[in-house]
C-alpha positions in Angstrom: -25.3 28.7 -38.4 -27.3 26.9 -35.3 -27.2 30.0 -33.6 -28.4 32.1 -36.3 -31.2 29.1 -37.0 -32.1 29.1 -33.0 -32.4 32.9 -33.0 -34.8 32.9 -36.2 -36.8 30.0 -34.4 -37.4 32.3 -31.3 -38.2 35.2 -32.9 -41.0 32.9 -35.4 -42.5 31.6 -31.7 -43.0 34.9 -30.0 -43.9 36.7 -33.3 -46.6 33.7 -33.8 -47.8 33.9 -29.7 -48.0 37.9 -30.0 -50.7 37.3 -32.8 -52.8 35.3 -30.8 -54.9 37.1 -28.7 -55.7 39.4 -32.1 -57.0 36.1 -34.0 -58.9 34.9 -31.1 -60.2 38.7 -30.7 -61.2 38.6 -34.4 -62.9 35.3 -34.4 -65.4 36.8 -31.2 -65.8 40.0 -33.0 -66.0 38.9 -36.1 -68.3 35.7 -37.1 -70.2 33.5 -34.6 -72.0 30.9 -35.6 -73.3 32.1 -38.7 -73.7 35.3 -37.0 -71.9 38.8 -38.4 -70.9 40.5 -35.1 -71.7 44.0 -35.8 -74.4 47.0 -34.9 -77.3 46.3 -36.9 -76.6 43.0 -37.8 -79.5 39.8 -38.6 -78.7 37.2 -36.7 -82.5 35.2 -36.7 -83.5 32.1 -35.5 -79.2 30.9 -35.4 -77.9 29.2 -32.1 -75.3 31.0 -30.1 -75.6 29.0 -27.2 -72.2 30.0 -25.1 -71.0 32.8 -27.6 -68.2 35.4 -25.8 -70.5 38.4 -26.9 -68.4 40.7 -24.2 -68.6 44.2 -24.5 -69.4 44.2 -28.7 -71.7 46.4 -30.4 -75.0 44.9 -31.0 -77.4 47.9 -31.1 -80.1 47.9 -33.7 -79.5 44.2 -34.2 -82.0 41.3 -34.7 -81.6 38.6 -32.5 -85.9 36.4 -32.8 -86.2 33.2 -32.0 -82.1 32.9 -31.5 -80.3 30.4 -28.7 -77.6 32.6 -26.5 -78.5 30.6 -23.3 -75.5 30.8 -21.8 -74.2 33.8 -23.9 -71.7 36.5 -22.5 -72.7 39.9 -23.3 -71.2 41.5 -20.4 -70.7 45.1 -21.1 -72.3 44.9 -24.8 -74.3 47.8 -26.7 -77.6 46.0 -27.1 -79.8 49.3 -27.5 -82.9 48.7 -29.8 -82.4 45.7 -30.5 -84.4 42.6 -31.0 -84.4 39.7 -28.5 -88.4 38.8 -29.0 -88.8 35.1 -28.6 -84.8 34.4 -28.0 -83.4 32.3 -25.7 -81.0 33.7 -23.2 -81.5 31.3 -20.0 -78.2 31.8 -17.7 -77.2 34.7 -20.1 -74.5 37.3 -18.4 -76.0 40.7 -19.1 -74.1 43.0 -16.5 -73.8 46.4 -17.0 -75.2 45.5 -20.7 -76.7 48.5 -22.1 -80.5 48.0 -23.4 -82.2 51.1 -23.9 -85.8 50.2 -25.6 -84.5 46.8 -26.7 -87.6 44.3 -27.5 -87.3 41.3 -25.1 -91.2 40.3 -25.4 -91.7 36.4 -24.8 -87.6 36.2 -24.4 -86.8 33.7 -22.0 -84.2 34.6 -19.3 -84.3 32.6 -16.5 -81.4 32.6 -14.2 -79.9 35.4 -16.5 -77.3 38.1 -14.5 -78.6 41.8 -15.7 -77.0 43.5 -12.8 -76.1 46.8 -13.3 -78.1 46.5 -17.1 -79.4 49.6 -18.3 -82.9 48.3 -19.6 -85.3 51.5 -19.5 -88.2 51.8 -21.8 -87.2 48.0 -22.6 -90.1 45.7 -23.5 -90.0 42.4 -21.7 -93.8 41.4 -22.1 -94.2 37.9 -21.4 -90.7 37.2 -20.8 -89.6 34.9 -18.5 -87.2 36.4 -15.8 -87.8 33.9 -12.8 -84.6 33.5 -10.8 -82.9 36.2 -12.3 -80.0 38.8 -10.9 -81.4 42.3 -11.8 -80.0 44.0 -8.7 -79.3 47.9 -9.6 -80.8 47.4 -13.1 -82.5 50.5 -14.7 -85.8 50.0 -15.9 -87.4 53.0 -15.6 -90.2 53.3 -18.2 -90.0 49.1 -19.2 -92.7 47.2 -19.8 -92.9 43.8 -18.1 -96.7 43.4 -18.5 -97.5 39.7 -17.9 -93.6 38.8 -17.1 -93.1 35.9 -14.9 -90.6 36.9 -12.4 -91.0 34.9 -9.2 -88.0 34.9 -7.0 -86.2 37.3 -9.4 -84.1 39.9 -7.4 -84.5 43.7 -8.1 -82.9 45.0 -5.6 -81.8 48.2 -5.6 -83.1 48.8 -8.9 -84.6 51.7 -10.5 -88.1 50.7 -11.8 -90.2 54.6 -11.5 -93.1 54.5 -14.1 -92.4 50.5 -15.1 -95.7 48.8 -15.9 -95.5 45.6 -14.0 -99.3 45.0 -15.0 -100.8 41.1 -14.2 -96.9 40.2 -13.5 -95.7 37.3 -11.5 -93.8 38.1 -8.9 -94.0 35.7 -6.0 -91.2 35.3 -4.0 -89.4 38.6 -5.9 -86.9 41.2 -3.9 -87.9 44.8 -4.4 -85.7 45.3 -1.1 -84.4 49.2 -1.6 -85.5 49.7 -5.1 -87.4 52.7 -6.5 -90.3 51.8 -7.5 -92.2 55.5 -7.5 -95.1 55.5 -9.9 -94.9 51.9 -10.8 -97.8 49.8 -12.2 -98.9 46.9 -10.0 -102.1 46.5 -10.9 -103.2 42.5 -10.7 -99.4 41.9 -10.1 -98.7 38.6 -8.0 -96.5 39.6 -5.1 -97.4 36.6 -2.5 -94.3 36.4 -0.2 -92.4 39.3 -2.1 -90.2 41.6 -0.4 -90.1 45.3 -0.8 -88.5 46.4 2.1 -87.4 50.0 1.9 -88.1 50.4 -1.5 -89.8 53.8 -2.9 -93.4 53.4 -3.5 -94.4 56.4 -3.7 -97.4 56.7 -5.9 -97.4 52.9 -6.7 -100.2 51.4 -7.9 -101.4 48.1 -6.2 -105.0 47.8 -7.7 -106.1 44.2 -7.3 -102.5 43.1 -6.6 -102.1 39.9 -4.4 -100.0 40.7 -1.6 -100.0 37.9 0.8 -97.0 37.3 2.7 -95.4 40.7 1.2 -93.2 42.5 3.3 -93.2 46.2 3.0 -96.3 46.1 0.4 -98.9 49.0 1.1 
């Protein structure tokens, strides 16, 4: 009878450790902080501060005025979806994919995009300064007014981005493509854009002090 008891204790503990990592996968994909983790979901004005977004489905999805400072959405499908206003301060957003997603007045300073695909995004007013977009893709995006000063694009893809009236002192462009781009009235004192395609750039009015590699 012990043994029997003993046997039907072990197989109890390794059926209950087996079930773990589904429960804790359920919990991140499931509800976070008031939030339904799904494509297309409304998820306004909540606080997510620290939420393990990784690699979830999130296209489509409404995100104003929300707190993920600090979030993980490494990997996730944020594509058309609605950031305006949110908080993402020290966000990780590699490889993230953000086709046309609406980042106006979003704050994400010392946010990771590496790798993010962000073309035709909107980040109007947002606040990028001391963030990782090295090999980002924003061809096409919109960061009109965007405060971006010591923000690293390097190696990024940025052909036809309107970086109109941006700040971007202290920036790296160093190797990106930046054919076509916008900088007209763009702040680039002490920038660097070594090696980077500038092939029909526009630098109307831009201030350019201390740039290296500007026309």
């Amino acid at each position: 009878m012990p043994t029997t008891r003993n046997t039907l204790s072990a197989i109890l503990s390794a059926t209950l450790i087996l079930a773990l990592p589904a429960a804790t996968h359920a919990q991140r994909a499931g509800n976070i902080g008031g939030c339904d983790i799904r494509r297309g979901t409304l998820c306004t004005n909540l606080n997510l501060n620290g939420a393990n977004l990784e690699g979830v489905n999130l296209a489509n999805s409404q995100f104003t005025r929300s707190d993920l400072s600090g979030a993980n959405l490494r990997g996730a499908t944020l594509d058309e979806a609605n950031f305006s206003q949110a908080e993402l301060a020290g966000a990780t957003l590699d490889a993230a994919s953000m086709l046309r997603t609406n980042l106006r007045g979003a704050r994400l300073t010392g946010a990771s995009l590496k790798e993010a695909k962000l073309r035709n995004a909107i980040l109007q007013n947002a606040d990028l300064h001391d963030a990782d977009l090295t090999a980002a893709q924003l061809g096409g995006a919109d960061l009109t007014n965007a405060r971006a000063e010591r923000t690293r694009f390097d190696g990024a893809e940025l052909t036809r981005s309107n970086l109109r009236a941006a700040k971007l002192s202290g920036a790296s462009f160093v190797g990106a493509n930046l054919q076509g781009a916008n900088f007209t009235r763009a702040q680039l004192i002490n920038a660097d854009l070594t090696g980077a395609n500038l092939d029909q750039a526009i630098f109307l009015n831009a201030q350019m002090d201390g740039c290296k590699g500007c026309p």
